[in-house]
C-alpha positions as CSV (number, residue, x, y, z in Angstrom):
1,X,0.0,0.0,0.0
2,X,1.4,3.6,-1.0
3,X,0.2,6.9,0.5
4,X,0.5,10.0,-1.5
5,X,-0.7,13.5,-1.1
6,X,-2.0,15.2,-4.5
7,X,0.1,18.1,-5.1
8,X,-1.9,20.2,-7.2
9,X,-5.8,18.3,-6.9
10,X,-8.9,19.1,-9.1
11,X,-12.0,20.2,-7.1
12,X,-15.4,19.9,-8.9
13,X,-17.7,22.0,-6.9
14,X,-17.6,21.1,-3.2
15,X,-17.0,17.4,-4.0
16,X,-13.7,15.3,-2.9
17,X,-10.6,16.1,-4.6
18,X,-9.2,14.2,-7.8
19,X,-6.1,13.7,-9.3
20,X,-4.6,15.9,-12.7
21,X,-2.8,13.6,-15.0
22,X,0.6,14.0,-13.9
23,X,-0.2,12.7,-10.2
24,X,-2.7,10.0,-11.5
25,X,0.5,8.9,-14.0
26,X,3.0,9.3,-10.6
27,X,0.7,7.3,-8.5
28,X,0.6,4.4,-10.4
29,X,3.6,4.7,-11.4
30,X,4.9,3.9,-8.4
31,X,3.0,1.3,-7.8
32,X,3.6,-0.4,-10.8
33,X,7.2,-0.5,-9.7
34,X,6.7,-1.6,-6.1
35,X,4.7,-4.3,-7.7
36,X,7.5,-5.8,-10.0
37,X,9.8,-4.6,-6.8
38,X,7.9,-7.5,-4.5
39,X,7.3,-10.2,-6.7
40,X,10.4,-9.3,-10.1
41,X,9.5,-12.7,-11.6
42,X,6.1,-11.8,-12.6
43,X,4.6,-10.1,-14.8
44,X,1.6,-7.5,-14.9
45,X,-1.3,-8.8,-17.5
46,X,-4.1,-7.0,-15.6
47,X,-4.9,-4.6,-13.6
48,X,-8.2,-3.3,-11.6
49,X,-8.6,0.1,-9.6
50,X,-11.3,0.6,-7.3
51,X,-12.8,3.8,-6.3
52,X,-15.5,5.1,-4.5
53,X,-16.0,8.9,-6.8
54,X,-15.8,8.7,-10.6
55,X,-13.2,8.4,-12.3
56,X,-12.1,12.3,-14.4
57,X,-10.5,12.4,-17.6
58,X,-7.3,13.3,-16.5
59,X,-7.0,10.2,-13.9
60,X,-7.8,8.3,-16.6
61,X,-5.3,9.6,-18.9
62,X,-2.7,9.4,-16.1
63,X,-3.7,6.1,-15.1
64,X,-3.6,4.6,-18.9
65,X,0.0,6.2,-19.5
66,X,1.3,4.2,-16.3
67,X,0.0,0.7,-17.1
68,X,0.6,0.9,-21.0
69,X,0.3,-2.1,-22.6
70,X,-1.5,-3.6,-19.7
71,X,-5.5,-4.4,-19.2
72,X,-6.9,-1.7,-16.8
73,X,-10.3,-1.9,-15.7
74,X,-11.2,1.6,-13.8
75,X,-14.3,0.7,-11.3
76,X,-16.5,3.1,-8.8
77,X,-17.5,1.3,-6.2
78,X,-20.2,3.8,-4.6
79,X,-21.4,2.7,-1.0
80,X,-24.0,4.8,-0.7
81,X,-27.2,3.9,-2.9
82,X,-30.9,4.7,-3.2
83,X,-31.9,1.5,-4.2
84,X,-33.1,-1.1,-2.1
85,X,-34.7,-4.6,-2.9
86,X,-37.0,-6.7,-1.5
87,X,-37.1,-10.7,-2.4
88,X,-40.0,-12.3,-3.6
89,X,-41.5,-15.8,-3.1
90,X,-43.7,-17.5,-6.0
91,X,-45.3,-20.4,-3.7
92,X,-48.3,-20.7,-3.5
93,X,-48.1,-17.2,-5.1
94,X,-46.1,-13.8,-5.4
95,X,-45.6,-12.3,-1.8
96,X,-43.0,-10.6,-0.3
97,X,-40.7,-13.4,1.1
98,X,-39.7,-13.4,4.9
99,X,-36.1,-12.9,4.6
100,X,-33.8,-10.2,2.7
101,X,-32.6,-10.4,-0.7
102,X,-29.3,-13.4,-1.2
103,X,-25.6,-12.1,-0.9
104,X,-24.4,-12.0,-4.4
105,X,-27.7,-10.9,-6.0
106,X,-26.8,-8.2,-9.3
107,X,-28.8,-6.1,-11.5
108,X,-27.6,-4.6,-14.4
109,X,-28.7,-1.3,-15.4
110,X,-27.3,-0.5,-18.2
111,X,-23.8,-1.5,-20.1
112,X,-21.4,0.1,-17.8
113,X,-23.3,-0.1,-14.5
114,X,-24.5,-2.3,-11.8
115,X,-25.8,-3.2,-8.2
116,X,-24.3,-5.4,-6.1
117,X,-25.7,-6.7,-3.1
118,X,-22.7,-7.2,-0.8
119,X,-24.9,-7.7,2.0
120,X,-27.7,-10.0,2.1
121,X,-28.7,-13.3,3.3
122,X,-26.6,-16.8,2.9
123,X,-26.9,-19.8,2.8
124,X,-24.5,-22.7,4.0
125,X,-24.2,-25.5,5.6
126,X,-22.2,-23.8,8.3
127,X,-23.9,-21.5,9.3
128,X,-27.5,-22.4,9.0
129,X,-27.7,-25.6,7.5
130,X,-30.8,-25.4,4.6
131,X,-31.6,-21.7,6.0
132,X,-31.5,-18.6,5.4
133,X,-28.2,-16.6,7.5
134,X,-28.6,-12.7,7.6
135,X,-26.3,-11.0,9.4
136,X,-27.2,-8.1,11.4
137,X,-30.9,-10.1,11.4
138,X,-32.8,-7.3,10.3
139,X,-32.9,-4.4,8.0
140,X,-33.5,-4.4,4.0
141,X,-29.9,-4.0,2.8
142,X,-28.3,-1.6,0.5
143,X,-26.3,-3.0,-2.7
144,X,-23.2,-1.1,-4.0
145,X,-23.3,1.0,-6.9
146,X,-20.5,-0.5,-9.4
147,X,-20.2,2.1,-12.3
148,X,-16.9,1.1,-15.0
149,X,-15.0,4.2,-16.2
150,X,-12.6,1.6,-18.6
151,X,-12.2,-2.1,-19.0
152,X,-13.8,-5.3,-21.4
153,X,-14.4,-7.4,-18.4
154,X,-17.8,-8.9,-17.8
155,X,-20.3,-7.7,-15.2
156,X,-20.3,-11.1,-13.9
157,X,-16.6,-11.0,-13.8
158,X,-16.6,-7.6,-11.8
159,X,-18.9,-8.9,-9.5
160,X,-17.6,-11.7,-8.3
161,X,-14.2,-10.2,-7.7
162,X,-15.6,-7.4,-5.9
163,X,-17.6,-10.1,-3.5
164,X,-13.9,-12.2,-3.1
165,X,-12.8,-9.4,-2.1
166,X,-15.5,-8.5,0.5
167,X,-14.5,-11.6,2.7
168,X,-10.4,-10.5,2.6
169,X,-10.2,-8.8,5.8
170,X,-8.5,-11.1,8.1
171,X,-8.0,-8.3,11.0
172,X,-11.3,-8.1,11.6
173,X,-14.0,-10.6,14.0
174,X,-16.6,-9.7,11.4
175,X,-14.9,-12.8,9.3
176,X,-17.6,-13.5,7.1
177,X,-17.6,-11.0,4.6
178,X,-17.9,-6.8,5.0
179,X,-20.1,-4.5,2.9
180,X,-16.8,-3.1,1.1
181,X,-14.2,-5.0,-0.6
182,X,-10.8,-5.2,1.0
183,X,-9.3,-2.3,-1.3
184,X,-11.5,0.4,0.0
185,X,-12.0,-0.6,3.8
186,X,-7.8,-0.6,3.9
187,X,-8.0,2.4,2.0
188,X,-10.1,4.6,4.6
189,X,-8.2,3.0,7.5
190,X,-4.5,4.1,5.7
191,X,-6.6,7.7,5.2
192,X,-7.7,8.4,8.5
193,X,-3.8,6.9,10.0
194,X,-2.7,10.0,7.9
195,X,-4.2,12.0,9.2
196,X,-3.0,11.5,12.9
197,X,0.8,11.3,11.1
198,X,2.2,13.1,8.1
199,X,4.8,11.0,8.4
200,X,3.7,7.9,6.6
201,X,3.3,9.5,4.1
202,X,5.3,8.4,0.6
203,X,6.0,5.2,1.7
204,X,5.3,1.9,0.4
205,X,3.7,-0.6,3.4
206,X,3.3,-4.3,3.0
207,X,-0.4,-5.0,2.9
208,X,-0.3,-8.0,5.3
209,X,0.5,-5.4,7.9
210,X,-3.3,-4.1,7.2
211,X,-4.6,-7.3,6.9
């Protein structure tokens, strides 16, 4: 994990800041070469960025120049979403079913764009056996927002990298899965650390340290 402050950012209106081209093509710059720093023998086919605000033009441009001649899918990942969903049952006729919609439950809306439910109910033989396991055992969940900025991958694809990556924070007693997928929640936790102490900033950290 690398922690840099934007030296010159762009602010659209009172949102957050985002990056011109030349700190977007720094950033991942730098990462790129921490990458091939850790693990020299491999090689880069892929890439995927996650967000929480769109992506701009010139973080895009930035962000392409750095990984040039490698796949780069740009993602929003927006936590905050209007829509909600409630589950249906069909027997012995359509009603409004007794438990929250299933973990893993997507609907597209249009080529780019998507909701995820992150949160919902499972089921495994584990935890419930044949039944339905909602965590937090009441509530109609939220899904994610999941806009793509760049990228060919599939929806399904997206999706199901985004939920893998839901259940990959090992420092935490909520082990079964979190709303957010591991590259945000670190993310905010590195953001509010710097904000206690400049000094870790511009330095590369090992991400099992976070873990």
């Amino acid at each position: 994990m690398v922690l840099r402050k934007i030296n010159n950012p762009i602010f659209l209106g009172k949102s957050n800041p985002y990056m011109r081209e030349d700190d977007a093509r720094t950033m991942m710059t730098e990462l790129r070469e921490q990458y091939y720093h850790s693990a020299p023998v491999n090689t880069l086919k892929r890439v995927v960025i996650h967000k929480t605000t769109p992506f701009i033009r010139e973080e895009i441009a930035g962000i392409m120049q750095a990984f040039s001649g490698i796949e780069v899918e740009l993602v929003q990942i927006q936590d905050y979403c209007p829509w909600r969903g409630i589950r249906f049952g069909t027997d012995p006729g359509p009603k409004a079913y007794g438990f929250a919609v299933k973990r893993g439950l997507a609907v597209k809306l249009d080529r780019d764009s998507f909701l995820l439910w992150t949160h919902g109910c499972v089921i495994h033989p584990e935890l419930s056996g044949t039944y339905n396991y909602y965590k937090g055992s009441r509530g109609i969940p939220a899904p994610l927002l999941v806009r793509r900025y760049a990228g060919n991958a599939s929806g399904d694809t997206l999706a199901k990298e985004i939920l893998m990556l839901t259940k990959m924070n090992w420092n935490s007693g909520d082990s079964l899965y979190k709303t957010l997928p591991v590259t945000l929640d670190f993310a905010k936790v590195l953001a509010r650390m710097s904000k206690q102490n400049e000094a870790i900033f511009d330095k590369a950290y090992d991400f099992r340290f976070f873990m």
